[in-house]
N, C-alpha and C positions, 0 to 999 in steps of 0.2 A: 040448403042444408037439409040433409034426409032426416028423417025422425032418429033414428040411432045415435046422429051427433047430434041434433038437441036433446034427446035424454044425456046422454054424456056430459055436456057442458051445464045442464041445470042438476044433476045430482052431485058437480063439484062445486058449487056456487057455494057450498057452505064453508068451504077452504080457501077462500077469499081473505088474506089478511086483514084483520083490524086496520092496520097502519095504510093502508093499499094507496088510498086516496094524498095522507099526507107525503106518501113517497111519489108517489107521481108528481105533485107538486114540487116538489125537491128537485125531482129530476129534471122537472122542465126549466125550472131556476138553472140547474148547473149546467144543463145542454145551452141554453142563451148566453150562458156567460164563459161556458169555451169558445160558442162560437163568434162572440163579440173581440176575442183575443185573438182569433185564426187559429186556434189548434183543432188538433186533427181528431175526432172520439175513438176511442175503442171501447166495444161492450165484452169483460170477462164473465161469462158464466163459468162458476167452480162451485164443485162437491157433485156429489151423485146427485139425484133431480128423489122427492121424498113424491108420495101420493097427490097425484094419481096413475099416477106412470108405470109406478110398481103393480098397481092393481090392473091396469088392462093394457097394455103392452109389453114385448119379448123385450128386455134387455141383457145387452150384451155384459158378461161380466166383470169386463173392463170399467164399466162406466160407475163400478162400486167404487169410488175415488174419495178422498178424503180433503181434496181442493189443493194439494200440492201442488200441481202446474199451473192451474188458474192465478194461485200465489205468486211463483215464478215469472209467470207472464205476464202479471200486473205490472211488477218490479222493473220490466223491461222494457214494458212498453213507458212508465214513466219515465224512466231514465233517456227514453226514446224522443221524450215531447211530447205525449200524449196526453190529453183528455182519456182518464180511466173508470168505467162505469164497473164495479167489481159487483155482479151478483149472484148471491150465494144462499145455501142454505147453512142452518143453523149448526155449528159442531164443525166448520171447514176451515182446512189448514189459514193460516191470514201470515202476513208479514209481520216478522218476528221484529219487535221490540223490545230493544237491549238496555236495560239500565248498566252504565258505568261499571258497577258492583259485577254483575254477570258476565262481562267482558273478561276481568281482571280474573275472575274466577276462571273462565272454561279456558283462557289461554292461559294461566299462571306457570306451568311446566314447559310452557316452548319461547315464551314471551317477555320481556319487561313491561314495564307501566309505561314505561315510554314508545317502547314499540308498537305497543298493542294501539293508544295513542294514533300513532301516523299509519299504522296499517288501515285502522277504520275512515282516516280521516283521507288518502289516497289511492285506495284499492277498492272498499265497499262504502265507498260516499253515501247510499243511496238506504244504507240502513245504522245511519249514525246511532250509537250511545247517546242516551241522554240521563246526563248527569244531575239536572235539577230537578226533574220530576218527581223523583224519590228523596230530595236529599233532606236536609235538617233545616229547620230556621238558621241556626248558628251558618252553614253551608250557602243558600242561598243570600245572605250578606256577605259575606267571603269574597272582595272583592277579585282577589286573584284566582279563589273559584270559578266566579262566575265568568268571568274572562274569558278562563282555560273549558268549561261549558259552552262558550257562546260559539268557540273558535270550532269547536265539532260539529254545534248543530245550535244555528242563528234563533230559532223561534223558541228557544231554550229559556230566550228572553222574558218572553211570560211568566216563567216562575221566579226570576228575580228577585230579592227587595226592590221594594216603589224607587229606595233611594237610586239604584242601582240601577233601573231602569234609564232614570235621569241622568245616569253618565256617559258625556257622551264620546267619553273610549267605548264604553261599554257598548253601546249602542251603535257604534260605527262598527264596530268590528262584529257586532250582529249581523251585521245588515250586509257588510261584505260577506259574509258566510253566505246570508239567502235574504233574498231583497226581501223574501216573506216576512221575515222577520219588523218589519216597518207595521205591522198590525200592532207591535206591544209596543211600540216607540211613542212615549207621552206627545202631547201635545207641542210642549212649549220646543221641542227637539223638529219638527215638522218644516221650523223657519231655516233649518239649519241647512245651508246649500250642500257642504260636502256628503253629508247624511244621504240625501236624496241624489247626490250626483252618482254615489255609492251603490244605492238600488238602481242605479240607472244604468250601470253597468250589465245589468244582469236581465231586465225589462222593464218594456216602457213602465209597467200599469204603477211604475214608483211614483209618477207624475201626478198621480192621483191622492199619494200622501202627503204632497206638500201643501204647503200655506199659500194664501193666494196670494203674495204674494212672488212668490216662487215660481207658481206657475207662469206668471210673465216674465221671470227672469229667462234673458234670450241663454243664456249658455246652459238653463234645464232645458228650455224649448226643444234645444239644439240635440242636448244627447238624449229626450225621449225621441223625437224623430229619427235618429240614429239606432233606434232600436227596432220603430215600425210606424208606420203613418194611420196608425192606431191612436197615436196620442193626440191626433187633430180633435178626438172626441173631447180633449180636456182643454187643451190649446185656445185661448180667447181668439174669436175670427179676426180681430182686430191686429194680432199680431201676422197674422201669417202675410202679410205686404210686407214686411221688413227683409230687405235685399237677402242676408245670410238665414232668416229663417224660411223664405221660398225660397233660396238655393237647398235645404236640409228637404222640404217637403218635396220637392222634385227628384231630389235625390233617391229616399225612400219609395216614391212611387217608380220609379228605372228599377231599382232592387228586388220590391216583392210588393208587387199591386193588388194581391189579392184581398188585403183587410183594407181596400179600399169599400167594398160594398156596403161597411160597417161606419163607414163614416159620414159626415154629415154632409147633406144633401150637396150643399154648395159648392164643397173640393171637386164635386163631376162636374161644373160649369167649368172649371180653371182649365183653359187651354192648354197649356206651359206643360201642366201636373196630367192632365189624361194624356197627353200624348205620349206622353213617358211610358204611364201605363198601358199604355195602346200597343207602342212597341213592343214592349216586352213582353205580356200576353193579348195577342190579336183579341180574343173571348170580351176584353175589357170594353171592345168597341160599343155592347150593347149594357154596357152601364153607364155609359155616360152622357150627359143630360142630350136631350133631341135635338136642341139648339145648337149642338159641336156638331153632332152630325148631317145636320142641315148645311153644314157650314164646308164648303168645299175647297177653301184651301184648308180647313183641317185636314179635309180626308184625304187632299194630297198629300201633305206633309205623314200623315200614318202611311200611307202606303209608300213612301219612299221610305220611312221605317223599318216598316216592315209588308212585305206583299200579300202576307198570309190574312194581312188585317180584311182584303175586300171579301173574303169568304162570312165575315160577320157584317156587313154592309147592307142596308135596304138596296133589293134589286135592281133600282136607277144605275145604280154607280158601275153597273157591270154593262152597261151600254154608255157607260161615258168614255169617250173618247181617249181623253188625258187620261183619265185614271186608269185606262186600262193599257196607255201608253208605259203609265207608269210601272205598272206592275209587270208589263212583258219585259222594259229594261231589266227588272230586278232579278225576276227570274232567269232572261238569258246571264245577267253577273255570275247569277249561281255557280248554273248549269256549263261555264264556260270550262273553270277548271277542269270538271270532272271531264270532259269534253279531251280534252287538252290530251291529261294524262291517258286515255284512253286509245288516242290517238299514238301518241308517244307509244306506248308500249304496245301498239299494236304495227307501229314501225319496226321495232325491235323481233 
């Protein structure tokens, strides 16, 4: 680093935010914990960039932005799946949060109550009204209020009366909105199977709201695994021998083996379960424990799987005979068709 940029970077050190330390912190919290889930990050920077940029660099005058698209694009990429890191400066446009009231207002001339209603709740899902954050004590015990609140937007739940929390219409029909909603769900509601069978509709991590004993119940097992073999992290090891709940964990590993890295160590010893994953992504050969891959009818059986697998294989295996028997058969299967047709129409 020339003398120029370390004077540059030490006469900015005093525009260091205060906060600097506890946001890093934070961040590394929420980075661990998308990628404990398998989502995918995106970082939005939005708004124009404030000193020292302005002071010793040309910008273009485009980039005087008010964070509109950064806004936009946050919106989209969650709605996408994303893990969304929004950073911004102070004063930048943000996702518009609509109380009920402001709703009825800005459409009142084109709209019913009713319309407006199923418009937000079918078309712009992703920036629901929220009806109890503003509303009245009298309003937030309203039972057929908070109902008609929970059905637009589940974590609405939070503002509730306590009683109303504890109902468990109330609360089912939270929770069907957005499994999120299982954060304001009381305790004594936790034992409740349909509750959590409910967030489990939506993701696994609902597995992690129920009671323990719930968590051994095989038919939660069943549909967190059916959501991602993620939930092995909650799952007692004790269960996973059980005929229909290693048919569920095999199953998810065939589907999307990727948040298997994330899981505990053990699941890479399961034969049954890495070869699953092996198939479907070759890449998985080198997560799983050393002992599988020492183990040479496994690696047969992956490379009849799949042939792609012996490109991730310690070098032995590409002077092994069989195995390379095996993967010549695979490959001539392939290559047979396209052969075929090529031929064909080169009769023609």
């Amino acid at each position: 680093m020339d003398a120029a940029t370390s004077a540059f970077f030490t006469d900015t050190v005093k525009l260091k935010p205060s906060s600097l330390d506890a946001s890093k912190s934070d961040l590394a919290h929420f980075v661990e914990k998308a990628q404990s889930r398998g989502l995918r990050i995106a970082l939005i920077t939005s708004g124009g960039t404030t000193v020292p940029l302005e002071l010793n660099t040309v910008r273009f005058i485009d980039n005087f932005s008010t964070g509109t698209r950064g806004a936009l694009c946050t919106q989209e990429l969650l709605a996408a799946g994303y893990a969304v890191i929004f950073l911004h400066r102070k004063g930048r446009a943000e996702q518009k949060i609509y109380t009920y009231a402001e709703l009825i207002q800005h459409y009142k001339d084109r709209y019913t109550e009713e319309q407006v209603e199923e418009l937000w709740r079918t078309r712009m899902a992703k920036t629901r009204p929220r009806l109890l954050q503003d509303a009245t004590p009298e309003q937030r015990a309203d039972r057929a209020y908070v109902l008609k609140a929970v059905r637009l937007r589940g974590p609405e739940l939070r503002h509730a009366a306590p009683e109303l929390r504890r109902d468990r219409e109330v609360a089912l029909t939270a929770v069907a909105e957005d499994w999120i909603s299982l954060d304001y769900v009381p305790d004594e509601l936790t034992s409740d199977r349909g509750i959590i069978l409910e967030g489990l509709r939506h993701d696994w991590e609902a597995i992690t709201y129920a009671s323990e004993d719930l968590q051994r119940d095989e038919e939660v097992v069943i549909a967190a695994l059916g959501q991602s073999i993620m939930a092995l992290k909650t799952i007692p090891e004790a269960l996973w021998t059980q005929p229909a709940v290693r048919a569920a964990i095999v199953a998810a590993a065939r589907r999307d083996p990727e948040p298997l890295r994330f899981c505990p160590e053990a699941i890479r010893r399961e034969p049954d379960v890495m070869l699953e994953a092996v198939k479907a992504q070759p890449k998985f050969a080198t997560e799983a424990n050393p002992c599988l891959i020492q183990d040479r009818q496994f690696v047969l059986s992956a490379v009849r799987g799949n042939w792609e697998v012996l490109e991730c294989l310690p070098q032995k295996y590409t002077n092994d005979r069989e195995v390379t028997y095996v993967v010549g058969r695979a490959f001539q299967c392939r290559l047979l068709p396209v052969l075929q047709c090529y031929l064909l129409s080169a009769s023609c």
